[in-house]
N, C-alpha and C positions, 0 to 999 in steps of 0.2 A: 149712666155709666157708659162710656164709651171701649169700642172694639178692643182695645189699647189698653184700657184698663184692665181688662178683663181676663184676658190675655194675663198680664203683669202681676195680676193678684192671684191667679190659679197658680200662678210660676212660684210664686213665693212662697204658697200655701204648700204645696207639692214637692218642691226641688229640694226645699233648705230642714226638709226630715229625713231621717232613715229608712229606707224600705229595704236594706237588703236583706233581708228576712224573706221578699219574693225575689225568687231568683225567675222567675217564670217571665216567658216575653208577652206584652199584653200594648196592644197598640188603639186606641181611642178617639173619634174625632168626634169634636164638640162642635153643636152647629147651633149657634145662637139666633134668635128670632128675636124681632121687634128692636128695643134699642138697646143699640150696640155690637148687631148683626153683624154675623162672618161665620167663620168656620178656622178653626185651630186644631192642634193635636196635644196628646198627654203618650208618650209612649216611658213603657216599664221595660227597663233590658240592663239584666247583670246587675240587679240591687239597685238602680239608678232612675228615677223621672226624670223626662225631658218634657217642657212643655213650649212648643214650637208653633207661631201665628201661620199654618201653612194645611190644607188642606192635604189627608194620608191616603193616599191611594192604598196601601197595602195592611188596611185596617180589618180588627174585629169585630168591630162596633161603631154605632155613630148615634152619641146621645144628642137630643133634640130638645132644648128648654130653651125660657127666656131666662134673659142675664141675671136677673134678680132670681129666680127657681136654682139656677145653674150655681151661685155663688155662695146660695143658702147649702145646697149637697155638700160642695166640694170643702164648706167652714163645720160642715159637721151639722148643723142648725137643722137640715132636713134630709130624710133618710129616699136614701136613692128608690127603695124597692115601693115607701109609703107615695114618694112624688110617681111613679110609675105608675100605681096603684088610682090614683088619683086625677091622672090625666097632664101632670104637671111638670111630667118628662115623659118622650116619645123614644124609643130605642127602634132603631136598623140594625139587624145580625142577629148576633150570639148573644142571649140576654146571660149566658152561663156567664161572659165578657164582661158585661156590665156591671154584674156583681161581684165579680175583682178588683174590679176598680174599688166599689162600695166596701169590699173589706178592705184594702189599703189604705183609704181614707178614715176608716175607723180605727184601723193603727195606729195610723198617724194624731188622730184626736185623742187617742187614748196617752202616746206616749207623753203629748204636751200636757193633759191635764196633770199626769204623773211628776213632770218636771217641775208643773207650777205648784203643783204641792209638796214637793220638797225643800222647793225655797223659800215656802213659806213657813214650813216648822224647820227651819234654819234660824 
């Protein structure tokens, strides 16, 4: 998976749901190792994700995985605090930070499965 991709698929996973349920500002940079290394951001401000391929100076956190660990968190498949626990995410900062993220993504997985099951008994 390439930097670009990675990038692209956090963005879609993230952007195209609801968070305004956190109003709270919460700024994130994601630093990828091995392949498809870089460094991006995910910021939370006014109900809104942004995920932008640009290193955050003015960050609370900086989660440390490879691109396969990192896409497994963000799809929901692995639980942020168990890859930490694990050795399979690295956190710089505020681990309080990290686990904001962690519940927003659980939001977020909870409201899709919600959806998919209503369409299903449709």
């Amino acid at each position: 998976m390439t930097y670009e991709e990675i990038v692209q698929t956090a963005r879609e996973i993230l952007t195209n749901n609801d968070v305004s349920e956190f109003q709270q500002h919460l700024a994130v940079q994601i630093n990828i190792v091995g392949e498809g290394e870089g460094a991006f951001y995910i910021e939370l401000k006014d109900g809104k994700v942004a995920v932008e391929p640009y290193e955050y100076y003015d960050r609370d956190v900086i989660l440390i995985a490879t691109a396969e660990n990192f896409m497994k968190i963000v799809s929901g498949k692995l639980n942020a605090v168990l890859a930490f626990t694990t050795g399979k995410l690295k956190i710089e900062g505020s681990i309080e930070k990290a686990l904001e993220l962690q519940k927003i993504i659980e939001a977020i997985k909870t409201k899709e499965s919600k959806a998919k099951k209503s369409k299903k008994s449709k």
